[in-house]
C-alpha positions, -999 to +999 in steps of 0.1 A: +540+702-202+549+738-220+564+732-255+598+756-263+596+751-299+568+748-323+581+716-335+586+699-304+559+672-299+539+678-327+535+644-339+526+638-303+499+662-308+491+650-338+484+612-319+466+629-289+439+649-315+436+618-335+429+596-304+400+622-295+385+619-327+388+578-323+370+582-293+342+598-303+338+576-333+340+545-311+364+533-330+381+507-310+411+497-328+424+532-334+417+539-296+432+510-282+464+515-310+470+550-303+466+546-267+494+518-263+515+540-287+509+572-261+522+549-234+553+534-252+559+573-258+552+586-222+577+549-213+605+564-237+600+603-218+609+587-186+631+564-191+668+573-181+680+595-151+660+624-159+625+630-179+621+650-214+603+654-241+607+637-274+612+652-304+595+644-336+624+622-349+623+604-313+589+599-312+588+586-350+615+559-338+591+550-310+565+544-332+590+521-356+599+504-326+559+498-320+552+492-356+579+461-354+566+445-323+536+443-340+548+430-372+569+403-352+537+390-329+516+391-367+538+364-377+542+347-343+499+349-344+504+335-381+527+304-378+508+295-344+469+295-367+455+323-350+447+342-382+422+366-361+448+376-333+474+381-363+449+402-388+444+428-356+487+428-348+487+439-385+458+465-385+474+478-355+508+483-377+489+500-404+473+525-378+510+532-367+525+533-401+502+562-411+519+587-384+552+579-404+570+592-432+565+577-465+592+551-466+622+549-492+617+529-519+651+503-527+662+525-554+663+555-531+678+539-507+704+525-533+709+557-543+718+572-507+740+540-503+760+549-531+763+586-523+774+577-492+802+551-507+817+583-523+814+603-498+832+580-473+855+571-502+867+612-506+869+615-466+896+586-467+912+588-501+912+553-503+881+528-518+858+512-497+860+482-476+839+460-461+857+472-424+842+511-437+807+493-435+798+511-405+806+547-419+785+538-452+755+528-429+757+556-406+759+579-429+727+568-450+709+562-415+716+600-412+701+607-447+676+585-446+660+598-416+637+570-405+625+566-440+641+533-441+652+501-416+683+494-403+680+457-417+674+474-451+698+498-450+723+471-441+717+447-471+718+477-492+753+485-484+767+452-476+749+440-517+770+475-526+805+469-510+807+430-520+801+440-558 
């Protein structure tokens, strides 16, 4: 695949070096991690009526996507008593939450909550409701971007608008 911009793909790069290096280090988890993650990449290029490439921002919600799976089957492994099967889910997450940004803290993401309350505020000249939820959030999705969940973004504003 040619790139068109310097940007494109480079956190796919970035996976494919780093999976060389596992390689040669024998290092099985980071092989076997960053390989599934290549896959669920190459899965998300194809999918749809035509193929592309991702960009860094796609790719980066790909990996989230991954990073959650694993979380969820940790805790699935967990409540069932297979500690072992649960420990390597979680390892697997931290491999994946390395190629990420640095995630917002709740007092940044309070922060961009409440900019966004005024912002949504001065576009409609009137206060904020509850039924102007779905502005709030997608305006600090936009701001946050992919520093923070949806599910924390959510609780953020909905704690915000009820007070």
């Amino acid at each position: 695949m040619t790139e068109t911009s310097g940007t494109t793909a480079t956190l796919k790069a970035r996976l494919r070096a780093d999976l060389t290096t596992a390689m040669k280090a024998r290092d099985s988890l980071t092989t076997g991690t960053i390989r599934m993650a290549l896959a669920a990449i190459t899965n998300a290029e194809v999918s749809g009526t035509t193929a592309k490439e991702l960009t860094d921002a796609e790719v980066a919600a790909v990996l989230g996507k991954e990073i959650r799976k694993r979380n969820e089957a940790a805790e699935a492994f967990a409540g069932a008593g297979r500690a072992e099967q649960s420990a390597k889910e979680q390892a697997e997450a931290t491999v994946l939450q390395s190629y990420l940004p640095t995630p917002l803290t709740d007092d940044e993401v309070a922060g961009l909550v409440a900019s966004a309350i005024d912002g949504v505020a001065a576009s409609t000249d009137a206060p904020v409701t509850m039924r102007q939820m779905g502005l709030v959030i997608k305006q600090v999705q936009a701001d946050a971007a992919g520093r923070a969940d949806g599910a924390r973004i959510s609780s953020a504003v909905k704690a915000a608008l009820a007070s």
